[in-house]
N, C-alpha and C positions, 0 to 999 in steps of 0.2 A: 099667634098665627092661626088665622082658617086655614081648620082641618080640609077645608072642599077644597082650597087653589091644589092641596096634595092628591087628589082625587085622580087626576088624567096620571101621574107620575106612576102611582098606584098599580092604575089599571096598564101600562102599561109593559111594568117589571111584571105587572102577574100572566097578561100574553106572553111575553120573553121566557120564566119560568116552564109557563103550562105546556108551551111548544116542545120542551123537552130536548130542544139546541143548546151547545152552549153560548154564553152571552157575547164572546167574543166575535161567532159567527155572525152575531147581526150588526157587528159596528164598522163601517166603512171605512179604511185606510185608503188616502190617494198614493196612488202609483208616483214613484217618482218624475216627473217633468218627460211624460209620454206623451204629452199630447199638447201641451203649450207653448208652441212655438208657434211662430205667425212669419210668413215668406212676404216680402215686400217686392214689388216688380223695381226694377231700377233701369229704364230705357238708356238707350246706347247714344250719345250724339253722331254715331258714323255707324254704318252698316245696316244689318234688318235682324241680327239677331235681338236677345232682353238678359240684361242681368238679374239679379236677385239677392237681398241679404236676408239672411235669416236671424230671427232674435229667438233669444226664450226670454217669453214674459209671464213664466209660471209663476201663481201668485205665491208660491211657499220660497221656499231657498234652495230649490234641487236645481242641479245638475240636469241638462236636454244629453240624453244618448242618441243621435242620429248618425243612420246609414249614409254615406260619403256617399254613395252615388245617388243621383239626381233621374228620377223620371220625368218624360217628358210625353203629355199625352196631348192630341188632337181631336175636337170635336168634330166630328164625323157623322150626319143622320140622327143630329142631335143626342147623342151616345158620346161618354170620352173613351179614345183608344191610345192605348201603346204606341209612340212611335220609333223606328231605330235611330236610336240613338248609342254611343258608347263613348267613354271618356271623359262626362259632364262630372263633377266631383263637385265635393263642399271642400273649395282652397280657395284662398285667395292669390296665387302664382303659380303659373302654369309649371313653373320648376318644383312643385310641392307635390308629392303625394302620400294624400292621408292615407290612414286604416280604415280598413270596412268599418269602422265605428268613430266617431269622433263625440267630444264634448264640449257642451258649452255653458257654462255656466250663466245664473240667472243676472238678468239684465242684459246681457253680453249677444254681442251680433256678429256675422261672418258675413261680410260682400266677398260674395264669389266673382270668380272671373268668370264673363259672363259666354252665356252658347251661344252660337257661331250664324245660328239659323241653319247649320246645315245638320242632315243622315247622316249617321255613318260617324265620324273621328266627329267628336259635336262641339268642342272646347277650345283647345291649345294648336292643337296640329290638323293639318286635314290633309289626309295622306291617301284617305279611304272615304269619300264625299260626295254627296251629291244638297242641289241645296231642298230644305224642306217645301214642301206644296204651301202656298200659301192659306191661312187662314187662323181659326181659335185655337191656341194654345195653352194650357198650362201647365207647372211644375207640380210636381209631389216628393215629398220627402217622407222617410218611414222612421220611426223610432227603432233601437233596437236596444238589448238587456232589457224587455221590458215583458213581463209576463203575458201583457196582452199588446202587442204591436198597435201605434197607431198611426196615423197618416195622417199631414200638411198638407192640404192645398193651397196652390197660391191664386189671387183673383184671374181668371182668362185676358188674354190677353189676343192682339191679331198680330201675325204675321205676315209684312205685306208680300206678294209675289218678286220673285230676283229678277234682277235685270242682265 
């Protein structure tokens, strides 16, 4: 074997060494399935609200830990904001309710029951509503057990004005 193809390998245990870290801190571990999941829009054939499924297509074999409840934010001044929303959850039956935490294993998807288009009760019931302004919307989901939180967006989407 050439000794030179060993040359880069070399040079590089001897930066690792001389830095005086140990070797473990410079080797990358992925976070369990924080961050790979992908939100699918699923349109509604009645009404003006959107559904949504979400998959994990983490390329390893972990487990997605995501937050049950579902943000809903509004482009606004070309900014995305918050908007009130409560009750939107990752279930699929409005009779269902999850834990601040749910799982989903790799491959595996959840069609939620979709939001309502409206403020206020956003999902199952609307007890406390009004309907959303029309315009760009879309979902976020947050991981959670996960040392660094991350976040789903899903593609925007429009909302047309109620009738």
């Amino acid at each position: 074997m050439n000794a030179w193809r060993l040359f880069p390998v070399l040079v590089a245990l001897l930066t690792l060494f001389a830095s005086g870290a140990p070797a473990q801190d410079h080797i990358a571990i992925p976070e369990q399935a924080c961050e790979d999941v992908r939100i699918d829009l699923v349109p509604l054939t009645q009404g003006r609200g959107m559904g949504l499924r979400v998959t994990n297509v983490d390329p390893g074999d972990f487990t997605a830990h995501l937050q049950s409840s579902i943000v809903v934010e509004q482009e606004i001044g070309g900014r995305w904001q918050r908007v009130g929303v409560a009750g939107l959850l990752l279930r699929t039956r409005c009779e269902d309710t999850p834990d601040t935490c749910i799982s989903l294993t790799r491959d595996s998807s959840i069609t939620v029951v979709p939001w309502d288009g409206m403020l206020g009760d956003a999902q199952c019931v609307c007890t406390r509503c009004a309907p959303a302004p029309a315009g760009r919307y879309r979902f976020v989901i947050q991981s959670c057990h996960c040392q660094h939180p991350r976040t789903a967006y899903s593609a925007p989407f429009a909302l047309a004005p109620s009738t």
